[in-house]
N, C-alpha and C positions, 0 to 999 in steps of 0.2 A: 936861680930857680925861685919863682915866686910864694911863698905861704901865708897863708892869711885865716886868721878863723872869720866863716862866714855862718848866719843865721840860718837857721833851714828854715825857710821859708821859698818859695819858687821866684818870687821878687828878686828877692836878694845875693838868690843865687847867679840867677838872668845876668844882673846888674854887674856882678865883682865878675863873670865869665866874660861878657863882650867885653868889656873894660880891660881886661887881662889879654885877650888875641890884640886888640886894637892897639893898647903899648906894644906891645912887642911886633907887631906888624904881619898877623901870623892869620892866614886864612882856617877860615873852618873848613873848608874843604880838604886838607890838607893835615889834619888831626882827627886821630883819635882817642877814644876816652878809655877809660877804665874803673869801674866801680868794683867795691866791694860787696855782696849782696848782706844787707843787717835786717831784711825783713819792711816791715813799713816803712823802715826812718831815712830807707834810699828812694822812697818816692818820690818827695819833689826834684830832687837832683835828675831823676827817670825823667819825669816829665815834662823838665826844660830843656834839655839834649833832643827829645822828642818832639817839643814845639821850633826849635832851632834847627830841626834838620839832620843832627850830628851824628855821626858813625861811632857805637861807643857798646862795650861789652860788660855787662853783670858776672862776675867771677865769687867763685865759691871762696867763704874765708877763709877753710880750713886749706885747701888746695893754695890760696896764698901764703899761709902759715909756713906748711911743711917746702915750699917752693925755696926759701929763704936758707934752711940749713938751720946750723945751731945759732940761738939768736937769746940775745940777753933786752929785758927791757920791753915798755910798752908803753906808748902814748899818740893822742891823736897826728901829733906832725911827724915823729915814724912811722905809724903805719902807713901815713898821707905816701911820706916817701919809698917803701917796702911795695907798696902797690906800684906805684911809678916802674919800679925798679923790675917787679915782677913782669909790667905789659911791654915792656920793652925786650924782659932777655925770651917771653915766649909769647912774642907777636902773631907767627905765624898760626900759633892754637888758639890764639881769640876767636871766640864767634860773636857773629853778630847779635847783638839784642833782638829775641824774638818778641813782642808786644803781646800781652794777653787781651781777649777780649773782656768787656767789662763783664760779661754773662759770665766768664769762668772765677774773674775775681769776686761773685755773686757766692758764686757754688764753692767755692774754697772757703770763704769765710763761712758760710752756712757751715761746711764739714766741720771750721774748727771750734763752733757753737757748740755742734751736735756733740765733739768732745767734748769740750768741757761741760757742757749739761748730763753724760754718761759719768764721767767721772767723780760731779760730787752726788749723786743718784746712788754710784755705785758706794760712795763714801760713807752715805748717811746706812745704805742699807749692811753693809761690812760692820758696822757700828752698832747698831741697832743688832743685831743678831747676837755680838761678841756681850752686849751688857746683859740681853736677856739670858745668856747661855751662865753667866758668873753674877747675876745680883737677880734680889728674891724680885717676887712680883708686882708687890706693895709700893717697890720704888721706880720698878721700869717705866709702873703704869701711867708715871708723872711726867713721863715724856713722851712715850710711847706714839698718843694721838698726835703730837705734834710732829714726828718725823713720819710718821705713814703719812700724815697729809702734807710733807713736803715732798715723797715722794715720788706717792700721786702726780701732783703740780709737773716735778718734772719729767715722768712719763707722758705726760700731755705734752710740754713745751717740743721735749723729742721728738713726738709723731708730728706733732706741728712742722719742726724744722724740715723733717722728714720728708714732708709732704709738701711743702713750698720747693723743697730740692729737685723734686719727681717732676712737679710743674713746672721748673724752670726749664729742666733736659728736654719735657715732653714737647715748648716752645720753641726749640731752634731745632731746625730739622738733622743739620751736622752732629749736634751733641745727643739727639735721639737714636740716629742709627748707630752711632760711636756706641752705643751703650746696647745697643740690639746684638751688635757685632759681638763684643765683649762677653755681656751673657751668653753667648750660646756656646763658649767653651766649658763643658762640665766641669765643674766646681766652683765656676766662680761668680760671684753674687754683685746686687747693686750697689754696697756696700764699695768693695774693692775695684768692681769697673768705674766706680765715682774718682776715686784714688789712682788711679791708671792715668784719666781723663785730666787729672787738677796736675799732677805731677810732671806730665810730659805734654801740658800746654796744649792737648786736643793732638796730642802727637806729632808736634810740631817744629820740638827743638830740638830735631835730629836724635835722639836716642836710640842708638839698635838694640836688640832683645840683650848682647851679652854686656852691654852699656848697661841697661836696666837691671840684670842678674846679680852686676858690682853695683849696680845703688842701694839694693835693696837687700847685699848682705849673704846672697846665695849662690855666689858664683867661688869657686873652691880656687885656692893659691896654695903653688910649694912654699913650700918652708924650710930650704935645705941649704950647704954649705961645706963642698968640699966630702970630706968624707966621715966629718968630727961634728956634725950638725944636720942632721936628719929626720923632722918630724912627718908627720902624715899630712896628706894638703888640709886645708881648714880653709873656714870663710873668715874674713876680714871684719872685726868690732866696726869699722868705717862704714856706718852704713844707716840706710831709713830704717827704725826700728819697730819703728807705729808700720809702715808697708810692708814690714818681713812679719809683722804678727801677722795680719791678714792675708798673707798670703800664706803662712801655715796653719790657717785654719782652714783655707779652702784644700789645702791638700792632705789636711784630716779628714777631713769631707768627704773628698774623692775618694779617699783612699779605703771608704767603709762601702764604696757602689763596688757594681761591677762590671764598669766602665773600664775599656784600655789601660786607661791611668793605676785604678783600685785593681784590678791585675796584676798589673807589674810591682805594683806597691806591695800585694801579696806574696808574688813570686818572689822580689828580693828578699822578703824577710826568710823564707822558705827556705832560700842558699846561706842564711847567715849573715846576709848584710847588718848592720849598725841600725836601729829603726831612724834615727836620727838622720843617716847619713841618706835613705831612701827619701825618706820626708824631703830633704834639701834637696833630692834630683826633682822629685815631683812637683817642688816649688820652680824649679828651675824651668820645667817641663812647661809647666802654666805659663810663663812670661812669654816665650817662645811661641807657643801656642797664641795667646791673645797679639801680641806684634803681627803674626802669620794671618790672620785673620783681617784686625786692620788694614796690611799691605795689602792684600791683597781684592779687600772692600766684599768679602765674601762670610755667607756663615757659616761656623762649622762641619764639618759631614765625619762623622763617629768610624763610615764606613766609606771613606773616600779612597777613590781605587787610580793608583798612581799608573798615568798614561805611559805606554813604551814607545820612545822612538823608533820611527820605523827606518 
């Protein structure tokens, strides 16, 4: 088994890869790859598999972690081989690498802008409140002008980003109606159809609504064992936790109309459900709903009247 540390660079990597089938005498047609996804720093590796042609799958780290069992230990030529080891005992569940278009790695980075310019915004303004509420006046006022006018600043930069994001969806006609479709499920904003769109690649990397329920933390698991080990089902810490906020404010949201959704959200509490545990079917309910909408390339209908076979 070959190891080598190689430069990341797309060069380098090209270079030590053909060099490596060519000793060994081993077509590329005939292999497939397996990466680990680390965010940016598996792009050039992406995009020379992709200039070569090569059959090869992006796997979550954490799903390679727990894949492994109990494991002591951690460095780049174990994990190198732990991965190996991983695409080989479950071949058959690799999927393909779906390619993102560059418009959505546009809008994904915009999103994660727009975070972090909400975040030190939200930072400066948290701060700002907490010193004027505990120090007298005489000394806040030394700072005072200069955090309102950073915050200003990035209330502007936000609507900016904001607004370059609207015009990039408004230009591709796919990602416009993707977003028409999406809104027109009550409760849920451009905000979280943005996050729909970046997360499941314009819908495209096979996710079903109950695939999406477990990424996003809302989808309920037993917890039981025999007859000595019996909790109530619960959702899983494993999960997007930036996409489970959002989608529980859209089903605060809803849940104050009186809408289908804000009915039912009513009625449970009414029987004594858990407010929590309603909240989680409503969020549940949304995923399902927005999928249904997609598939079907259709917009919502509030009062849609289900056909009888005749």
């Amino acid at each position: 088994m070959d190891q080598k540390a190689v430069k990341n660079k797309p060069a380098a990597i090209k270079r030590w890869l053909l060099k490596t089938l060519k000793r060994h005498n081993i077509e590329l047609a005939n292999c497939r790859f397996c990466i680990e996804q680390t965010g940016i720093y598996c792009n050039h590796l992406i995009s020379v598999l992709q200039e070569i042609d090569a059959i090869f799958s992006v796997e979550n780290a954490t799903r390679i972690k727990y894949s492994n069992g109990l494991i002591r230990g951690k460095n780049d030529k174990v994990d190198a081989f732990r991965i190996g080891q991983y695409a080989v005992r479950y071949s058959d569940r690799l999927r393909d690498y779906q390619p993102k278009r560059d418009l959505i790695h546009q809008l994904d980075e915009l999103d994660k802008l727009r975070k972090k310019l909400m975040a030190h915004r939200n930072a400066h303004k948290v701060c700002q409140r907490e010193k004027n509420a505990f120090l007298s006046e005489t000394i806040t006022a030394v700072t005072d002008p200069h955090v309102t006018e950073t915050v200003e600043f990035l209330d502007k930069k936000i609507k900016a980003v904001e607004k370059q994001m609207d015009e990039l969806i408004k230009s591709d006609e796919r990602l416009n109606f993707l977003m028409k479709l999406i809104c027109s499920v009550p409760g849920i904003g451009k905000v979280t159809a943005r996050a729909f769109i970046i997360i499941t690649n314009e819908f495209k990397n096979g996710f079903s609504a109950k695939q999406m329920a477990c990424y996003c933390g809302v989808a309920p698991f037993q917890y039981e064992s025999g007859t000595s080990l019996k909790h109530k089902d619960r959702v899983s810490h494993k999960a997007n936790k930036k996409m489970k906020t959002l989608l529980h404010l859209c089903a605060v949201s809803v849940g104050r109309t009186n809408s289908d959704l804000g009915r039912y959200y009513k009625r449970k509490l009414k029987q004594g459900k858990h407010k929590m545990s309603v909240l989680n079917a409503v969020r549940n309910k949304l995923i399902h709903r927005v999928f249904a909408v997609v598939k079907n390339e259709k917009m919502y209908e509030k009062d849609y009247q289900y056909q009888v076979a005749a």
